[in-house]
N, C-alpha and C positions, 0 to 999 in steps of 0.2 A: 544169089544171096545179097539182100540189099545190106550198103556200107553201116560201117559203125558210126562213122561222124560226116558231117558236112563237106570235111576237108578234100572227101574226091569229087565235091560240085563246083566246088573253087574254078574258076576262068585264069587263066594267066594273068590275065589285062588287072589294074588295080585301080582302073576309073569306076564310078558310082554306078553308072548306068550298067554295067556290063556286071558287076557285082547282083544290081537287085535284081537283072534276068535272070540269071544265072539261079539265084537262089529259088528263084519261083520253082525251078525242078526238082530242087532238094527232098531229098529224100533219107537224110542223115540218122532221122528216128522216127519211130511213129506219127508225131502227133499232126503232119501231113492230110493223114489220114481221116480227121474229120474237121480239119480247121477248113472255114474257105478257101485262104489262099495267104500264101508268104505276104508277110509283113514288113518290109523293111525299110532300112532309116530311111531320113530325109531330111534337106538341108543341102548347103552350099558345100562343095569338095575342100573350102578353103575355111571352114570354120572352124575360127580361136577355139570354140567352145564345146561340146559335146556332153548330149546329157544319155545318160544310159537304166532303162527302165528296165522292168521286169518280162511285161513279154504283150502281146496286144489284146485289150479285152475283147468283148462282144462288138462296140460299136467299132473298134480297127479292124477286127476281122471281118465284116463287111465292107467296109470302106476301102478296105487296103493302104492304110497311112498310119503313121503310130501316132500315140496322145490326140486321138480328136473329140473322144465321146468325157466323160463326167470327170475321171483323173487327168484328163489333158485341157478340162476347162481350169481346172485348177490348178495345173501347173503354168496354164497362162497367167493367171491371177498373179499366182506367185512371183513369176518373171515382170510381169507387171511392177508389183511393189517393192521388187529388188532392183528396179529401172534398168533391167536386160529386155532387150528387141528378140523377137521369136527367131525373125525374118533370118541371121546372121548366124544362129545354133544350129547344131545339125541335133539330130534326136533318133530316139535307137532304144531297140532291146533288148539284152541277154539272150532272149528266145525270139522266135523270127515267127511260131506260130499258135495260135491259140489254145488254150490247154482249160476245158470246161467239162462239168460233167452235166446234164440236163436235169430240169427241174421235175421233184417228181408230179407235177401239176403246171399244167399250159407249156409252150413254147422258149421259154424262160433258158438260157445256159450260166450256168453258175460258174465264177472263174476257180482254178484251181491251180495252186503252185503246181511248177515243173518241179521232176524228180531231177537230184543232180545228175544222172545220168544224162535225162534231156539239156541241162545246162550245157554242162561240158559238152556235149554231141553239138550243136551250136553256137561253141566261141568259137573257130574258124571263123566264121561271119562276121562277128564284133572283131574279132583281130584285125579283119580284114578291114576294116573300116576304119581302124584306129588308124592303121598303116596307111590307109588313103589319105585320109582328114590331117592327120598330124595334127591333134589339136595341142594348144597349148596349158588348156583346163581340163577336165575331163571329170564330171560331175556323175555318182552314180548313184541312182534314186533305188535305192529298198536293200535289202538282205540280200536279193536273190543275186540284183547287177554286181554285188559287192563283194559278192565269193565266187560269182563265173568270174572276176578278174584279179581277187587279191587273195584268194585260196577258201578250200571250206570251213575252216577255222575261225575264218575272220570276224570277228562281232561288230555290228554296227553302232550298239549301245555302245559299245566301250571304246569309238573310234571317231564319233559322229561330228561333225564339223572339223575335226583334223585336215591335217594337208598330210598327205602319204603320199608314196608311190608305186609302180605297177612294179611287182616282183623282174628280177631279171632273165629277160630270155623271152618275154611273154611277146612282145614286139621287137623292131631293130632296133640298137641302143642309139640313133639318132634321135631316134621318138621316146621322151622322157615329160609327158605331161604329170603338171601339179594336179592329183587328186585328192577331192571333197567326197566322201562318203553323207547322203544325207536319207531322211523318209523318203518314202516313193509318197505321192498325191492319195494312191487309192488309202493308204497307211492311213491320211489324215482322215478321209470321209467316214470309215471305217471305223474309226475311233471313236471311244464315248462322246458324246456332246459335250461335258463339260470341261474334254482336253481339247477339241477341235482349234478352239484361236491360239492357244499356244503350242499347238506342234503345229500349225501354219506359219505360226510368227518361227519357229527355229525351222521349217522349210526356206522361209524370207530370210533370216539370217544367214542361213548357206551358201545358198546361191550369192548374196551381197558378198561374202568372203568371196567364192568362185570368180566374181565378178573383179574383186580388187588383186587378183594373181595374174590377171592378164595385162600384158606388157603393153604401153604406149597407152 
C-alpha cells in the first residue's frame, strides 16, 4: 500500500543533494505517475531568500529544474527589475510534480491546480527545505504556495504584499522567516491584457519589499 505522504521518503541527512535524490522516488501521491520526473528546488544551501511556486509546468517537467520555461522567464524579469540576482535565491514548489491533463487535440498538456490533498501529501519536501535553507525571506508565489504553508484558509487578496509568518510548529522555532505572500508569474501571463503591467508592477513591488527584509 503506497504512503499517504512524502514524509516516509524523507532521507535523514538535511543537505540539498540527498533531499532531491531522495525525492526522485517519492511516491507520496499519485501524480508520480504521469509526471516525468520530480522536480525539485534549486539554489545555493545558504540562501537569504527563497521563492515558493505552485508546482513545475510542462517545460520543468521535462527539464527537470523549476521556473525555466514562460513563468520562470518572467519571474526573471521581475527579479530583474526588483534588482534581485537569480544566482543567490533558492527556488521551489509546493508540489514537486507536474499535475496536467492532455489536450483534447495534438500533444499539448494543459497545467492543472493540485488537489489540497496533493499539496499537503508534498509539504514534507518544502519543510524540508525550509529547514535546510533557513532562509531569512521566504517569498510565496500563488494561492496554492500560500496555503501549503499558511493554512487553507488563507487568502492571497486579502494578505498580498504583507509580511506574516509561518504558523507555529510548521518548522523548528529557530527558523522564523519574514514572509511575502505575492502572484505566481504564470497568474500575470494568464491575466487579461489590459491588467498584465500592473500585476507585473505589484509582482515588482513584492519582491522589492522581500528584498528590503533581508538583513545586511
Amino acid at each position: 500500500m503506497p504512503s499517504v505522504t512524502a514524509a516516509d521518503y524523507l532521507p535523514p541527512s538535511r543537505d540539498l543533494d540527498d533531499l532531491a535524490a531522495a525525492a526522485q522516488a517519492c511516491r507520496g501521491c499519485d501524480l508520480f505517475e504521469n509526471a516525468t520526473q520530480t522536480v525539485f528546488g534549486q539554489g545555493p544551501a545558504d540562501a537569504r531568500l527563497m521563492l515558493v511556486g505552485e508546482q513545475p509546468g510542462d517545460r520543468e517537467d521535462l527539464a527537470g529544474q523549476p521556473f525555466v520555461g514562460p513563468a520562470g522567464r518572467l519571474l526573471d524579469k521581475a527579479l530583474r527589475e526588483a534588482q534581485i540576482p537569480r544566482e543567490p535565491v533558492y527556488v521551489t514548489n509546493a508540489v514537486k510534480h507536474f499535475k496536467f491533463v492532455a489536450a483534447e487535440r495534438g500533444p499539448r498538456r494543459i497545467h492543472k491546480t493540485p488537489s489540497r490533498t496533493e499539496v499537503v501529501s508534498c509539504r514534507p519536501w518544502l519543510l524540508a527545505e525550509i529547514e535546510t535553507v533557513t532562509p531569512e525571506v521566504l517569498v510565496l508565489l500563488g494561492a496554492t504556495a500560500a496555503k501549503a504553508l499558511l493554512g487553507n484558509d488563507f487568502r492571497l487578496t486579502a494578505h498580498r504584499g504583507e509580511v506574516v509568518r509561518l504558523p507555529p510548529g510548521e518548522v523548528p522555532d529557530q527558523i522564523d522567516p519574514a514572509v511575502v505572500v505575492t502572484l505566481h508569474p504564470s497568474a500575470v501571463l494568464r491575466g487579461p491584457a489590459e491588467a498584465r503591467d500592473e500585476s507585473f508592477a505589484s509582482l515588482v513591488a513584492d519582491l522589492r519589499l522581500a528584498a528590503t527584509l533581508l538583513t545586511g
